[in-house]
Each structure stands twice: as C-alpha cells, then as structure tokens.
N, C-alpha and C positions, 0 to 999 in steps of 0.2 A: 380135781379135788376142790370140794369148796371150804370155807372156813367158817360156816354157818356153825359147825358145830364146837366153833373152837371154843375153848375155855381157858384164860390164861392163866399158867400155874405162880402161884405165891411163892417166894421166896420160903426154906425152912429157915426155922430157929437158928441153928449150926451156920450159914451161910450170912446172916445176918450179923453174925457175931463176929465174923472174920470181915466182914464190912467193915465193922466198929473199931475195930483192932487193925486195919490199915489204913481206914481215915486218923490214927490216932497217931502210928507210927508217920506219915505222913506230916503231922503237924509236929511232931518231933524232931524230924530229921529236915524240916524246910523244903520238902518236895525234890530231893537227890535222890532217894533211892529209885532205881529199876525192877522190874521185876525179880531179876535173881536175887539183887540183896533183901528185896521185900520177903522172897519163898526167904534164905536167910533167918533175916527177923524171924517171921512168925515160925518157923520150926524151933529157933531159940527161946521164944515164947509158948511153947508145948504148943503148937496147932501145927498136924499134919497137913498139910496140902502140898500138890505137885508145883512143877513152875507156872505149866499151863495153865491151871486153876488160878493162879495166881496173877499172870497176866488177864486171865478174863474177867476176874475179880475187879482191878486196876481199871482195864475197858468199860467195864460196869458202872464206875464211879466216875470213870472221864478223868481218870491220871495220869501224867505221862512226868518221868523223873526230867529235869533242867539239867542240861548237861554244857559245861564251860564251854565256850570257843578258846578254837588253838588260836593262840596269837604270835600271827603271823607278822614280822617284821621285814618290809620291803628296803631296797637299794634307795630310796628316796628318804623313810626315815632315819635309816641309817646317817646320809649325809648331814641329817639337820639333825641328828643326837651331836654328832661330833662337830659341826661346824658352832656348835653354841659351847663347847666346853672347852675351859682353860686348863692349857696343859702346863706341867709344869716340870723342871729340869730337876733329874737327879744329880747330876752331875754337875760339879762344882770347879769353878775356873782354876786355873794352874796357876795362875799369878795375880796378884791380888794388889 
C-alpha cells in the first residue's frame, strides 16, 4: 500500500471541544487526574465519552496525571529520627 493517496483527517468540532474541556480540567486539578477520573469529570460535565476515548484523548495532548511517591522509610532513617530526639520520662521519682 502506498500513502500517495493519503489525506489526513481534521479533527471534528465535538472532539475539539472535549480537548478544550480536558486541557481545562487539567489546569484545574494541577495535572492529578488519570484517565478514569478524567472519563469521571467529563461525564459529570455532560460529555459522554468511553475511558478509551479518553485516554486517547489524554495521549493526544501528551498528559499523563503525577502521581505521589510512596515514601519509603529505611532502618538507617529510622536510627537518625530517633538518635536526634529527646526523650523524656513520664514517670516521676519516688523520693524527692
């Protein structure tokens, strides 16, 4: 097959507009959502679309949601939490 005859298809109107309304939620939510809470969003927002749609939509604009690192606390922080902190007694002498 050659591609002599291709002709690239334009974007419609409809697809355009849910571009505009995910770049928007997007700037709203600080780039956390994923695709499921973005399908979410936009059916909250009366726009039917699938998840797929949705993620391809996402892929289209080049978004991907930021997602937290688990923080992970090793046996070495551990020690240097506690060797830096003053403990202090509940307990009070018997004789005074």
């Amino acid at each position: 097959m050659s591609s002599y005859y291709y002709e690239p298809v334009k974007p419609d109107e409809q697809e355009q507009v849910l571009l505009d309304v995910i770049e928007s939620i997007v700037e709203d939510s600080g780039n956390t959502y994923g695709r499921r809470r973005m399908h979410a969003e936009l059916n909250a927002r009366d726009h039917t679309i699938g998840v797929y749609k949705t993620a391809a939509l996402m892929k289209k604009l080049n978004i991907q949601a930021i997602v937290p690192k688990k923080n992970i606390i090793t046996p070495i922080q551990v020690m240097s939490i506690t060797m830096h902190k003053t403990f202090k007694t509940t307990i009070q002498p018997r004789y005074t």
